[in-house]
Steps between C-alpha positions, in 0.01 A plus 500: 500500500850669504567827481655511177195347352308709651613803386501427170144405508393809598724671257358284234147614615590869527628497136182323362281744702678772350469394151155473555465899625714579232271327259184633594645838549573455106152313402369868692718669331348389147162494629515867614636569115245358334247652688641848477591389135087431483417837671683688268332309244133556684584862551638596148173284363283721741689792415475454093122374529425846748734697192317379243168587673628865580593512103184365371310748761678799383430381145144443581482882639724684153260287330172641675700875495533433128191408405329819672678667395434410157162473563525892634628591147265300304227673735662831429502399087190418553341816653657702273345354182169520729546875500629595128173295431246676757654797401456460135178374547384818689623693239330353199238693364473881293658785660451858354769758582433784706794706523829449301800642448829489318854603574368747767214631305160430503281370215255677361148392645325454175854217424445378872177407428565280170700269698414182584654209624352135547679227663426113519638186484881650478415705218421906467413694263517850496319749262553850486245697219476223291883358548492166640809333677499134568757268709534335783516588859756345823418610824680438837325608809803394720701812413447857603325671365350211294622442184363458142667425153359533189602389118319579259439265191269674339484935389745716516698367845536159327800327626582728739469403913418838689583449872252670752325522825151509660287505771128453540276619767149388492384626114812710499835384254786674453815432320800686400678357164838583425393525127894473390523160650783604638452439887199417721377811692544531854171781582226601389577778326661685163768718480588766218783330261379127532236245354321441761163439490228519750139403500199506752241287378161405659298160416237532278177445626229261379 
């Protein structure tokens, strides 16, 4: 074989052996894209599928919060119409006054004595001599002191709501009416000037 020849043989086969590095280099080349192209795709499906279980996690937990909390306030609702009715019901019965007094001065005992008050089933009636005064009673145990409203629908407080305050100890009640209507009392107690009106009364006894 000649030189020439030769030569040009191996330059053929160097060309064709470099066409074929550069080709693979390129077939790697697209290879390594589309497998980075399908990591990216893998990760961002990982990372939306981990996202969306992070989301439905913390919507699973301000759910739970919620709904104990709401169940906290229905429990609270709850207790408190427990106690304005084991309060009322403790209270139901006839009570005669003991001591009373109005505007910082005390009743006369033989007055005192003529009052009576009975209380059941959200109704009162009060009678004082031969006076009765009928209505209806509210009471909320949650405040302090405890609170009571009155309106009257039948005798001479009829239509009017008289705002007031008690507090019972065994056979004990007292409560302080601001007979104007004007604002619920704060104490137990009158002062000179004002309507307010106190009374001790004791359960009456079988």
């Amino acid at each position: 074989m000649t030189r020439p020849l030769y030569v040009s043989l191996l330059l053929s086969l160097s060309l064709s052996l470099s066409l074929s590095c550069i080709a693979r280099v390129e077939d790697a080349k697209d290879q390594a894209k589309v497998d980075a192209k399908d990591d990216a795709t893998t990760d961002a499906k990982d990372d939306a599928k981990l996202d969306a279980q992070d989301d439905a996690k913390v919507g699973a937990k301000d759910d739970t919060q919620d709904d104990a909390k709401d169940d906290t306030q229905d429990d609270g609702k709850d207790d408190e119409k427990v106690d304005a009715k084991d309060d009322a019901e403790s209270l139901d019965g006839t009570w005669l006054a003991s001591a009373a007094e109005l505007g910082g001065e005390k009743f006369p005992d033989e007055v005192t004595k003529s009052i009576k008050l009975v209380l059941g089933e959200g109704k009162y009636t009060v009678t004082v001599g031969a006076n009765p005064d009928t209505g209806t009673v509210t009471l909320d145990p949650t405040k302090e002191p405890k609170s009571l409203d009155i309106t009257g629908t039948e005798g001479p407080n009829t239509g009017k709501t008289i705002l007031a305050i008690y507090e019972k100890t065994d056979d004990t009640l007292r409560i302080c009416y601001d007979l104007s209507g004007a604002a619920r009392p704060t104490e137990f107690k009158t002062a000179k000037g004002t309507q307010l009106f106190l009374v001790t009364y004791s359960r009456e006894q079988p």
